[in-house]
N, C-alpha and C positions, 0 to 999 in steps of 0.2 A: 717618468716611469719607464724602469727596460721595456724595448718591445718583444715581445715571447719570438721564438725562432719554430718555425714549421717548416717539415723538410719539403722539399717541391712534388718530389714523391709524393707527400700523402695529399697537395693540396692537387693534382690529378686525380687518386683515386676520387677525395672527395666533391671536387668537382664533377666528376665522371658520377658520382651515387646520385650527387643533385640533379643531373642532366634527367636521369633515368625515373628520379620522383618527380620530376613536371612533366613529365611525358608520360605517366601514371596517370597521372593527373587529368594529361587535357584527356587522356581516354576514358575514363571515368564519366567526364564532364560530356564529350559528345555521344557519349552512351555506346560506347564500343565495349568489346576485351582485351586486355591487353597481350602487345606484340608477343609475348613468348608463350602464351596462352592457344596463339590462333592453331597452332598443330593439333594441339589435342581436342578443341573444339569440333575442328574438319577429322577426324577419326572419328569421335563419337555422332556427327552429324548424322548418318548412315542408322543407326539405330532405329529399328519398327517395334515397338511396343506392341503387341497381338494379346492372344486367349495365349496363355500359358502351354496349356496342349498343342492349337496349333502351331506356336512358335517350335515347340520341337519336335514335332511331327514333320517340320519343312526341313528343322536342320537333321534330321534323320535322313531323310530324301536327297538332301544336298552333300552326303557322306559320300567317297566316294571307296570303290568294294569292287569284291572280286569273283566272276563267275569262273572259277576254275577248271570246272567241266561244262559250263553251260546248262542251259536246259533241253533235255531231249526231246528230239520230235516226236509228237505224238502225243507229249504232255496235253494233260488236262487245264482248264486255267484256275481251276480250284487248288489242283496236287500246287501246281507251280508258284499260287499265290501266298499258302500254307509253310512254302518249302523257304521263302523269303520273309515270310514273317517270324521263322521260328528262329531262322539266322539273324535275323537284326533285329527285332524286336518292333516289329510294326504289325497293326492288326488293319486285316483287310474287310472290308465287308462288301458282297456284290449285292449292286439295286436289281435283285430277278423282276420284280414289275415291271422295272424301266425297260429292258432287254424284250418282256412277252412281249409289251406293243411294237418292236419290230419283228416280229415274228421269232425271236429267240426266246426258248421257254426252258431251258437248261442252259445257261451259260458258263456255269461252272466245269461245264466237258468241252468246251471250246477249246480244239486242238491249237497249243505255242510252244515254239520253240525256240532257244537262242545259242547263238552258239559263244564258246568261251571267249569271256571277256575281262580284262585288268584294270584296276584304277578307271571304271567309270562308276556315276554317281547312280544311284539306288534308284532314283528320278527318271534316267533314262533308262536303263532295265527297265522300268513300268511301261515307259512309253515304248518300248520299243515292242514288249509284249503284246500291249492293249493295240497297237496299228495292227496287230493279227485277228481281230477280234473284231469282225463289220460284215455289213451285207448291203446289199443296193441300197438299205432303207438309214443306216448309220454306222457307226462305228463303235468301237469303246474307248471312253476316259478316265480320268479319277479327278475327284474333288477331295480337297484337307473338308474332315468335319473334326467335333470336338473328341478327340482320342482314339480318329480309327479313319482310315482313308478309304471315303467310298469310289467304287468301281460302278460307274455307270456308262448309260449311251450319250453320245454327240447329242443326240435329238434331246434329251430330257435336260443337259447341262445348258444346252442354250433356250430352250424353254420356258425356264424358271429366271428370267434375269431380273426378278423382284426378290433375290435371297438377299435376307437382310446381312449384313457384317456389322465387325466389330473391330477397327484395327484404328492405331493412331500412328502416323505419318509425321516423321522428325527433320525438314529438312533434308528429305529422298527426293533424289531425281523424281520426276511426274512419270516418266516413261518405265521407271524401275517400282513403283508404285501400284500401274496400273498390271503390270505382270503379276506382281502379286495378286491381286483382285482377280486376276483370270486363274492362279495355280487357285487358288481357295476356291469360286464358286461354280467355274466351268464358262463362264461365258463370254462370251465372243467380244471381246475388246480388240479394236484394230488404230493404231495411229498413223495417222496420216506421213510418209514418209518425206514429206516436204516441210513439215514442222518437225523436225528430227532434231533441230537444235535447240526449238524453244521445250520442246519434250523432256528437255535433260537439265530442266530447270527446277531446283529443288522446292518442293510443294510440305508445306505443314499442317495439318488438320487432325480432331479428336472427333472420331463418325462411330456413332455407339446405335445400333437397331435401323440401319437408315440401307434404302437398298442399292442393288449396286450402282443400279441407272443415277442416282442421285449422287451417290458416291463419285463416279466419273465425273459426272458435269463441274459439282464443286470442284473436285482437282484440277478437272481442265481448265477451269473457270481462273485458277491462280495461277495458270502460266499462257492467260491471253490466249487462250483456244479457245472452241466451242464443241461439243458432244452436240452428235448428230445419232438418233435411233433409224437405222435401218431394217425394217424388221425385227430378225432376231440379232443385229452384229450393230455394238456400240462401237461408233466412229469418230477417233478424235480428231479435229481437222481446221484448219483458220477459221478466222470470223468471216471471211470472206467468203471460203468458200461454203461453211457452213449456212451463210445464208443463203446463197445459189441452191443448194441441195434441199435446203426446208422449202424454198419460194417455188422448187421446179415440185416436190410432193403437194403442197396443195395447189399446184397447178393440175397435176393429176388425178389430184382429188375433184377439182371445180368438173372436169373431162366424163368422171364417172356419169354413167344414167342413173338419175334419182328415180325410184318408184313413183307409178302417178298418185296424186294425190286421189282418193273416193271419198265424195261425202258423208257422212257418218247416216246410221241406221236413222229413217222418219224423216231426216231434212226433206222440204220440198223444193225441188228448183224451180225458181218463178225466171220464165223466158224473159 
């Protein structure tokens, strides 16, 4: 029988096709993606799933715009917050209860001003207003809610560190994570900057009604930290030093004077 003739040519190419279906293959088989794959996977990695509202409520805030004349001194913070929502399309609402318990009971006439500014993001406009906007007793912030961005005090945003969320986490860095968890419910997350490397390790979780406090710990929990409560300021920090920091509070605690004990009404004490 002649033997068929194949040019060398094609038996590269197809040599070269076969190389590339066993290497399919073993990746398949150890449960990977494949090599030409991994780009687009690390692009969409980054992806946060949120409420629909507040996902564009942040990327509203993340826009970046233009104060062309500024806002004038003397503005009110109501004229000024109206004057930004009509332009971009954000609705503001101020917490007046939160503001009377520091002694401000009109905070909508809170004199801000800024002066003109280019290409920065709508984000820092807020903040830069709201640091005008405090007294001995707090400050002003804002919290993302569902379809309208509340303006509240420091005191009442770290207060509340039981607000439940709703967000799911794709393979985000843990330290780009918990910023979010602070732009959403106001509260005091702080990471420890000696874990700064393990911090930037990508954390994946679905937290549907669960509050913040618990929300941290689990994240920190899958990048080998521990969440330490200080008060009102969640603290991400080692295991090490996390437990120094819990074993020196209830050492503090054992320190406190306990009430004395009184025996209850009738008892009689027998000498």
């Amino acid at each position: 029988m002649p033997r068929s003739f194949v040019p060398g040519g094609l038996l590269t190419v197809l040599g070269i096709i076969g190389l590339g279906a066993v290497a399919a293959c073993l990746v398949v088989v150890l449960g990977g993606a494949p090599l030409w794959g991994a780009a687009q996977d690390v692009a969409g990695a980054r992806e946060v799933r949120q409420s629909p509202k507040v996902k564009e409520l942040r990327a509203r805030l993340d826009q970046p715009i233009a104060l062309d004349s500024g806002i004038p001194a003397g503005s009110g913070l109501k004229d000024a917050l109206d004057y930004l929502s009509e332009k971009h399309g954000v609705t503001f609402i101020i917490d007046t209860p939160a503001f009377a318990l520091i002694g401000v009971p009109q905070p909508e006439q809170a004199a801000v001003q800024l002066p003109k500014m280019v290409n920065v993001s709508l984000a820092t406009v807020l903040r830069l207003m709201l640091a005008q906007v405090k007294n001995d007793l707090a400050g002003a912030t804002y919290r993302l809610r569902e379809g309208h961005v509340e303006i509240t005090t420091t005191l009442q945003a770290s207060a509340t560190p039981t607000t439940t969320v709703d967000v799911v986490f794709e393979r985000q860095p843990l330290d780009v994570s918990l910023h979010e968890l602070t732009e959403m419910t106001g509260s005091n997350i702080v990471v420890d900057i000696r874990v700064a490397d393990k911090a930037r390790k990508p954390v994946t979780a679905t937290l549907n009604q669960v509050s913040v406090e618990t929300a941290v710990r689990v994240l920190a929990d899958m990048a080998n930290l521990k969440l330490v409560v200080l008060e009102d300021v969640l603290y991400v920090t080692s295991l090490e030093n996390g437990k120094e920091l819990l074993d020196e509070q209830e050492r503090r605690e054992a320190r406190k004077p306990r009430p004395e004990r009184t025996e209850p009404l009738g008892r009689i004490r027998v000498p």
